[in-house]
C-alpha positions as CSV (number, residue, x, y, z in Angstrom):
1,X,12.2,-20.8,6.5
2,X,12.0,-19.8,3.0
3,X,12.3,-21.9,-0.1
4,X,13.7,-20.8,-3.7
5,X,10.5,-20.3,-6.1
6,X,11.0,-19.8,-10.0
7,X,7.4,-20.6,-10.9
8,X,5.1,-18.5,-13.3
9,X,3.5,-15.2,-12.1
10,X,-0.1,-15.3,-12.1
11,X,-0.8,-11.7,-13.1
12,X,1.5,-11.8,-16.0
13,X,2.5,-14.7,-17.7
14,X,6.3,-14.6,-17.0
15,X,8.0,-16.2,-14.7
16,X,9.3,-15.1,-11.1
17,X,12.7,-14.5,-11.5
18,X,14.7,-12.2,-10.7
19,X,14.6,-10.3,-14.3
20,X,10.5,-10.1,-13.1
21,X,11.3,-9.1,-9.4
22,X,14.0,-6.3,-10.6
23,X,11.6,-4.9,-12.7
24,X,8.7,-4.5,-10.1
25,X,11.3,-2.9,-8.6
26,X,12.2,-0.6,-10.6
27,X,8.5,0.2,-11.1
28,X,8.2,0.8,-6.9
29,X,11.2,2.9,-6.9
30,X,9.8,5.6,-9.0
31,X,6.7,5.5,-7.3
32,X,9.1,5.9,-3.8
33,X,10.7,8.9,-4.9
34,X,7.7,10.3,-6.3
35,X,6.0,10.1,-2.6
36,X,9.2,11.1,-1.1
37,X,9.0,14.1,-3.3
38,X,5.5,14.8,-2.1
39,X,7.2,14.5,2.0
40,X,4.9,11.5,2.4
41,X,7.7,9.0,2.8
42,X,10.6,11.2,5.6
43,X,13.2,9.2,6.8
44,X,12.9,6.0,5.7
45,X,9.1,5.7,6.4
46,X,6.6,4.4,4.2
47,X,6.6,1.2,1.7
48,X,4.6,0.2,-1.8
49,X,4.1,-3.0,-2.9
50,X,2.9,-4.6,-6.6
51,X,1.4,-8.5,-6.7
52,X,4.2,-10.4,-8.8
53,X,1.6,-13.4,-8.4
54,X,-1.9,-14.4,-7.6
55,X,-1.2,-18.6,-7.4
56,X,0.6,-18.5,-5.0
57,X,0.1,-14.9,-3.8
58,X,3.9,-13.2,-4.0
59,X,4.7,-9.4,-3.8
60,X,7.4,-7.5,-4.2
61,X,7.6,-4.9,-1.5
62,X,10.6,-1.8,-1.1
63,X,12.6,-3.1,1.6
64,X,13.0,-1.9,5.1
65,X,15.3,0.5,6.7
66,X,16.2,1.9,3.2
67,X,15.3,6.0,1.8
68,X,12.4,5.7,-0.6
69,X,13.8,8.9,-2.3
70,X,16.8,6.8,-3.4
71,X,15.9,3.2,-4.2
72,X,17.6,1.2,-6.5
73,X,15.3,-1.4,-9.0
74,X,17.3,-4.2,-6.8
75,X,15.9,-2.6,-3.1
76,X,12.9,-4.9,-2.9
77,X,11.9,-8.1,-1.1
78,X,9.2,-11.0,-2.0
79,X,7.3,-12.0,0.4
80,X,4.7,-14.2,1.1
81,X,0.6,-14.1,2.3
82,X,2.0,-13.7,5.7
83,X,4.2,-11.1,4.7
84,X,7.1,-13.8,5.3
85,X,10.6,-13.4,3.1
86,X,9.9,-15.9,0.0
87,X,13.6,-16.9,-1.7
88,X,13.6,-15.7,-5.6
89,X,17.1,-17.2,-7.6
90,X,19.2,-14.1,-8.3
91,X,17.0,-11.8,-6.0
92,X,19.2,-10.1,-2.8
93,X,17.1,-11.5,0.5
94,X,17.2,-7.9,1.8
95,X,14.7,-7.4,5.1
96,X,11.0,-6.7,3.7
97,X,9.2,-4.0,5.4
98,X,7.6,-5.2,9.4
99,X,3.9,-4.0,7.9
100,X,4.6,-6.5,4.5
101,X,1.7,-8.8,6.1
102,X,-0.7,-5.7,5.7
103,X,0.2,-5.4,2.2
104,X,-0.4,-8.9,1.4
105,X,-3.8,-8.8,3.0
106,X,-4.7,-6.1,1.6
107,X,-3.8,-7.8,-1.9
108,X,-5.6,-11.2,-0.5
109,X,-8.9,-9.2,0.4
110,X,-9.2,-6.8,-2.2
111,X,-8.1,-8.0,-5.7
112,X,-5.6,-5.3,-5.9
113,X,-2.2,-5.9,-7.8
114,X,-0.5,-2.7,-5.8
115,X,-0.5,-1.1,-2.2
116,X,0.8,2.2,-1.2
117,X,1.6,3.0,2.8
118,X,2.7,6.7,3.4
119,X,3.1,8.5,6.3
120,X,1.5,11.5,5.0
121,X,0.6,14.2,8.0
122,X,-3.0,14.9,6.8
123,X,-4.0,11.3,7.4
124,X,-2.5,11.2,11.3
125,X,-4.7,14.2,11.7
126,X,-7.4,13.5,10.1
127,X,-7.5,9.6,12.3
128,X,-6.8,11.7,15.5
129,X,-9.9,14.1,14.6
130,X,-12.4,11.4,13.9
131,X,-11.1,8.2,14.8
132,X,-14.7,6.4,14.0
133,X,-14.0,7.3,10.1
134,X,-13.5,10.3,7.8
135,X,-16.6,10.9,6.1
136,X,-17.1,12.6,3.2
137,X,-20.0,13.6,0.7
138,X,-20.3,16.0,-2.4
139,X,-16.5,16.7,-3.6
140,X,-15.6,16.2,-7.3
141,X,-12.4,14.7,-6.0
142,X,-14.2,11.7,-5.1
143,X,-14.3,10.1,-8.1
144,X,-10.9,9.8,-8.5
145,X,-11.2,6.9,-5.8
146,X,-14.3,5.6,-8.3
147,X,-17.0,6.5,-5.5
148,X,-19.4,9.7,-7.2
149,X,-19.1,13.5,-6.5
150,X,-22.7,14.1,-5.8
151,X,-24.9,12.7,-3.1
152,X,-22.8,9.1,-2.2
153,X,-21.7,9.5,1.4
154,X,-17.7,7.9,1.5
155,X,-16.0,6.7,4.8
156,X,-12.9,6.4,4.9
157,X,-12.2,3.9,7.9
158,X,-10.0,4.8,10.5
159,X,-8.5,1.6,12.0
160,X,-6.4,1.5,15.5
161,X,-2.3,1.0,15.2
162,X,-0.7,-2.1,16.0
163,X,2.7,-3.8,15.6
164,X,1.3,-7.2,15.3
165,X,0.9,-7.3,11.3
166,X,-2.3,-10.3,12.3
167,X,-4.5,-8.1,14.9
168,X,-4.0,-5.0,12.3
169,X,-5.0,-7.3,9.6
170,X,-7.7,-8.6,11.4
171,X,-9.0,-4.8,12.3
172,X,-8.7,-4.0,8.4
173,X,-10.8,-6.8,7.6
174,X,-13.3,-5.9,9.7
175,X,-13.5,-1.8,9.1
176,X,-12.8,-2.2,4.9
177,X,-15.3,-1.0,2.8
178,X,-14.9,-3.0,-0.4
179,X,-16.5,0.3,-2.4
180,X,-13.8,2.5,-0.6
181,X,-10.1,1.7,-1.9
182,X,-8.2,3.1,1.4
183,X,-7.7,3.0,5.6
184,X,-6.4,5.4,7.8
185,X,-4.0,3.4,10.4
186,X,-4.6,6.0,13.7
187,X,-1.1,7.7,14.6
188,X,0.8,5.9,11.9
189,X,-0.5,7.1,8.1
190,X,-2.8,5.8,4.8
191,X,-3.1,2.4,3.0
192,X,-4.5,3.0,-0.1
193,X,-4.1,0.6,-3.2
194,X,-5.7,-0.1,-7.1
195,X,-5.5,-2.0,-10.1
196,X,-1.7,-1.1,-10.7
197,X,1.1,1.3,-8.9
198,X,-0.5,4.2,-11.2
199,X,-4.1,3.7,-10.0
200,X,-3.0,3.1,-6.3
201,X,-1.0,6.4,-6.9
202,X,-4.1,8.2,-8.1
203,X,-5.9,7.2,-5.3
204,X,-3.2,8.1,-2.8
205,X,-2.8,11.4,-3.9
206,X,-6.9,11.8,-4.6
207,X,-7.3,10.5,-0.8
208,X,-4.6,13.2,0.8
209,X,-6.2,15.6,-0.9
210,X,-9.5,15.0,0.2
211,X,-8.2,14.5,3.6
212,X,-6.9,17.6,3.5
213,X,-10.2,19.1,2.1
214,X,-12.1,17.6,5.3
215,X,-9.4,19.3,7.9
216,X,-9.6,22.7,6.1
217,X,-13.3,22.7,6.1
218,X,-14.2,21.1,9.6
């Protein structure tokens, strides 16, 4: 069950409501169709969330089943550590996306106010080619994920897929590298996420294309 919450937001000082939610929204919408642009979002695949607050942990997350070329500032759910719907006065209850639990323990583990999940091809291909991890050493590129481009040796972790939003949790725990800001979810797509939307987007892109780098070169 949920229960109506209009308590302040932890990261920013406001309170929840649904002026706050709207606007995280709005700010996940443009990052949709920006990654919908990029065909890392077809169909209605993919989902982005952005921490709304820390005490208690709330995120607002696109919601499921919708195009995330076309979202509105409204097409987003809050949901809980558990990825469970959380009630906001004047917010729609729409469905949050099945893999909202991931986001929220990525959030939980990591410190980081937004998550990006795209289904982007060179990160299926990349997991299927080496599923024990992507590694990667000696590309300028990587220090747009904040690791160095010169003789630091970067993993990114491949993880196995599951539709049980606890056991892929738990596998995420295990495999995350707290210096490496993204996981490759084997036959499914990347989680990356940062500071804010803009630095998870950096990283997103900075991780496709690195992705891409280690296909092209193998």
């Amino acid at each position: 069950m949920s229960t109506v919450e209009n308590r302040p937001a932890g990261i920013a000082g406001t309170p929840l409501d649904a002026d706050h939610v709207h606007a995280s929204g709005a700010r996940l919408a443009v990052e949709a169709a920006r990654f919908t642009g990029y065909g890392w979002m077809r169909g209605t695949s993919g989902n982005i969330s952005e921490v709304v607050s820390r005490e208690p942990l709330r995120l607002a997350v696109t919601a499921s089943g919708l195009d995330k070329g076309e979202l509105l500032a409204t097409d987003v759910a809050v949901v809980g550590p558990r990825g469970e719907s959380v009630a906001v006065e004047g917010v729609e209850p729409l469905r949050p996306s099945a893999e909202a639990g991931l986001h929220a323990r990525v959030a939980a583990l990591t410190g980081a106010d937004a998550v990006v999940h795209v289904h982007a091809l060179n990160a299926v291909v990349a997991g299927r080619r080496w599923p024990g991890g992507v590694l990667l050493r000696d590309v300028e590129t990587l220090k747009g994920i904040g690791r160095l481009a010169h003789d630091d040796e970067v993993t990114i972790p491949v993880i196995g897929n599951s539709q049980d939003m606890g056991e892929l949790g738990d596998w995420f725990e295990a495999a995350h590298d707290p210096r490496t800001p993204a996981v490759i979810v084997a036959d499914h797509g990347l989680y990356a996420w940062g500071a804010d939307l803009r630095h998870a987007r950096h990283v997103t892109e900075c991780v496709e294309w690195l992705l891409a780098y280690a296909l092209a070169t193998s």
